[in-house]
C-alpha positions in Angstrom: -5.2 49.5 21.2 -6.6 51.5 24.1 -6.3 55.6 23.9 -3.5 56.6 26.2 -5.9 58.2 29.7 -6.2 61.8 29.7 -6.7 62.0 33.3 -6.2 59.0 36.1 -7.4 59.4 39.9 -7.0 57.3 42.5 -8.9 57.6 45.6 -10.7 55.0 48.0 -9.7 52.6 46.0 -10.8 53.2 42.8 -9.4 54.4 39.6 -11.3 57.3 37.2 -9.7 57.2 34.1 -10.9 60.1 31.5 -10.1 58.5 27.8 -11.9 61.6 25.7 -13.3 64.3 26.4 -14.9 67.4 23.5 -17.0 70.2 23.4 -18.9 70.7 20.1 -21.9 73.2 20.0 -22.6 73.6 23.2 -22.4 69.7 24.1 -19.6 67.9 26.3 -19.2 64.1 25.1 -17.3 62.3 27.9 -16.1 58.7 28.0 -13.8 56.7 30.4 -13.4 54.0 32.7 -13.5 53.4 36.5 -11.7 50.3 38.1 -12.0 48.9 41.9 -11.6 45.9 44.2 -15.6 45.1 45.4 -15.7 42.5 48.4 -18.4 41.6 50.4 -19.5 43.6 53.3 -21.3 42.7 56.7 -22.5 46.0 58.0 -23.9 47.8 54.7 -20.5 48.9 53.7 -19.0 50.1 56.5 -15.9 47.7 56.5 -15.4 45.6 53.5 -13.6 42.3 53.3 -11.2 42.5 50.3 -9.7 38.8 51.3 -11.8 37.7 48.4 -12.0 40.6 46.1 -13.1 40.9 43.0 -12.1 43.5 40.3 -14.4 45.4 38.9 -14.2 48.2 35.9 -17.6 50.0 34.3 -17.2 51.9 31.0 -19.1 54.8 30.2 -19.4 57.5 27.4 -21.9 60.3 27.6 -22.7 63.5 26.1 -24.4 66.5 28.3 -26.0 69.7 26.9 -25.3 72.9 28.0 -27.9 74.0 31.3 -27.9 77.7 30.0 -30.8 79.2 28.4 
């Protein structure tokens, strides 16, 4: 079973989906998901044919220290 989202944003396309997020000693641990529709494109992006797309979703978790001194 899958942690209900704390956040969801849809924009271009693509869904962010925060699942955690916590501060501990100076340190933010982050994880989440982000889904889209990828299709192939012609011009480097520009216009992309989504007649054949394909879903795709990346998972990532990460912690990041504090940038004071």
């Amino acid at each position: 079973m899958h942690p209900a989202p704390l956040r969801r944003k849809h924009d271009a396309g693509a869904t962010l989906e925060l699942l955690s997020a916590s501060e501990d000693g100076g340190f933010l641990s982050l994880s989440g998901k982000v889904s889209a529709q990828v299709g192939p494109s012609d011009d480097r992006g520009r216009t992309i044919d989504l007649s054949a797309a394909r879903k795709l979703e990346l998972n990532f978790s990460g912690v990041i220290g504090s940038l004071d001194n």
